[in-house]
C-alpha positions as CSV (number, residue, x, y, z in Angstrom):
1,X,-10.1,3.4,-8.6
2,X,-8.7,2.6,-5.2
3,X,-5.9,-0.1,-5.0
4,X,-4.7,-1.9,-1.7
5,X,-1.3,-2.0,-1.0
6,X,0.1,-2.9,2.8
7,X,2.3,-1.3,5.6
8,X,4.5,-4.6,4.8
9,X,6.0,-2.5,1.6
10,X,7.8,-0.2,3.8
11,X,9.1,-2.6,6.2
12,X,12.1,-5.3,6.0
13,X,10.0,-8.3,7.7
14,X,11.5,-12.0,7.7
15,X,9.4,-14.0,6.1
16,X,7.5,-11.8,3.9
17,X,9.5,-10.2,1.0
18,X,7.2,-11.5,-1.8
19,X,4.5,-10.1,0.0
20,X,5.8,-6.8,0.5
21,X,7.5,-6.6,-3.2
22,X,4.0,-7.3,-4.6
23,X,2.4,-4.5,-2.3
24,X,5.2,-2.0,-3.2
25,X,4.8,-3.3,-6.9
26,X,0.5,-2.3,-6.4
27,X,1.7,1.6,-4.9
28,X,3.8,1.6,-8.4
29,X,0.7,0.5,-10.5
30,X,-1.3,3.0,-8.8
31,X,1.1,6.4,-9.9
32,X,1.2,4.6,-13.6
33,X,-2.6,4.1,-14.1
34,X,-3.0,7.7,-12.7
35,X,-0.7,9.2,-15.3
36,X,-2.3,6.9,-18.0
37,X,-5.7,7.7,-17.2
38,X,-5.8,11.2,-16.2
39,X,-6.8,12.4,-19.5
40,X,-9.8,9.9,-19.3
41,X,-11.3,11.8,-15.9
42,X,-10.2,8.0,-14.2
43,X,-8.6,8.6,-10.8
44,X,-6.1,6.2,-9.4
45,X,-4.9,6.1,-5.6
46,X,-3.3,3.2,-3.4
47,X,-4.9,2.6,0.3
48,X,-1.9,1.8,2.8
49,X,-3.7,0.1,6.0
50,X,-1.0,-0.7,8.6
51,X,-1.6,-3.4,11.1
52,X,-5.5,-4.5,11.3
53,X,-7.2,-6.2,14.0
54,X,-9.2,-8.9,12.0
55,X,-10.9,-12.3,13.3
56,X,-8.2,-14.0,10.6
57,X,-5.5,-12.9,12.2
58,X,-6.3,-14.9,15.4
59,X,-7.4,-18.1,13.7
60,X,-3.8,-18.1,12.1
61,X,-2.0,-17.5,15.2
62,X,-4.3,-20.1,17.1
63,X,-3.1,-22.6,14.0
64,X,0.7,-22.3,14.9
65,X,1.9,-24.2,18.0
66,X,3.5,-20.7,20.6
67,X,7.6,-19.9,18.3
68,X,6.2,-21.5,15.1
69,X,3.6,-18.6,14.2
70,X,4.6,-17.5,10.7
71,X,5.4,-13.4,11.0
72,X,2.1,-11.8,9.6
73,X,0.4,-14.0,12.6
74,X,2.6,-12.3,15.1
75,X,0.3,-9.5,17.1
76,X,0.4,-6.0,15.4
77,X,3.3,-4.0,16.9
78,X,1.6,-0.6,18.7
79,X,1.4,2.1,16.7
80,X,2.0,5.7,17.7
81,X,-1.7,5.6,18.6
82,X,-1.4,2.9,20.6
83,X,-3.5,0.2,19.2
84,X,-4.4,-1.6,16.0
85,X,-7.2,-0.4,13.4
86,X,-10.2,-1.4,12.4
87,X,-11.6,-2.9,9.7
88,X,-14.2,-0.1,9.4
89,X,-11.5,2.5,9.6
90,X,-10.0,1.4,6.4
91,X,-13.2,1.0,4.8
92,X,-14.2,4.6,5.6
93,X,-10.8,5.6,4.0
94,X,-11.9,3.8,0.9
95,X,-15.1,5.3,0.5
96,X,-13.5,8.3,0.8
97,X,-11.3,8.0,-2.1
98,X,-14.8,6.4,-3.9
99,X,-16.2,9.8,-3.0
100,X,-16.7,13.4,-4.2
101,X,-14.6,14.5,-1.7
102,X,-11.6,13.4,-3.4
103,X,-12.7,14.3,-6.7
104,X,-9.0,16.4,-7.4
105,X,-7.0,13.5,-5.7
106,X,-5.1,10.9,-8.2
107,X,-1.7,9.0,-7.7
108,X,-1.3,9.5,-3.8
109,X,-1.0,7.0,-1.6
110,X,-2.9,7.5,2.2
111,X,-1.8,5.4,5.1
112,X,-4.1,3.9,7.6
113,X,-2.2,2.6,10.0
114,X,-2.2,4.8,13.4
115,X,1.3,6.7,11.8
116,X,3.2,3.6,12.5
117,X,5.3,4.2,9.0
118,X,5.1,8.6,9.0
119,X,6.1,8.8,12.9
């Protein structure tokens, strides 16, 4: 079982502490279930994604005259890789922790988000 948590856990950002408590709150669940459901062969991880480049994300910023755009419809902020992700990059993390390949992985947490929160 894969849970989705967000970058915005990690991060003091005006405007969106009940959004970043309830993603911090999903990386908690995530160690808990894996320690309650070890024994039953379930595996448990949380899926960090940084900032995303999504069609969303401009149709809020286009919805907010230029000063009044809320923060999550600010640009993302370049990451040490130098741009945003994709949506297909996080999906091909998911389907990795879906997979065989992390068949002795439970209660981590992997970040996919360019090493904007590790660097």
């Amino acid at each position: 079982m894969t849970l989705l948590s967000s970058s915005a856990a990690l991060r003091a950002a005006p405007g969106l502490g009940v959004y970043a408590a309830t993603k911090a709150a999903i990386r908690s669940l995530a160690r808990t279930w894996a320690a309650e459901l070890a024994d039953r062969g379930i595996r448990v991880n949380a899926l960090t994604p940084g900032p995303v480049e999504t069609p969303g994300g401009d149709e809020l910023r286009a919805a907010f005259p230029q000063g009044d755009q809320p923060k999550a419809a600010e640009p993302a902020a370049p990451t040490p890789l130098g741009r945003a992700g994709r949506p297909d990059e996080v999906a091909d993390t998911a389907l990795y922790l879906a997979g065989d390949q992390s068949s002795f992985t439970t209660g981590a947490e992997l970040y996919v988000d360019g090493g904007a929160t590790q660097l």
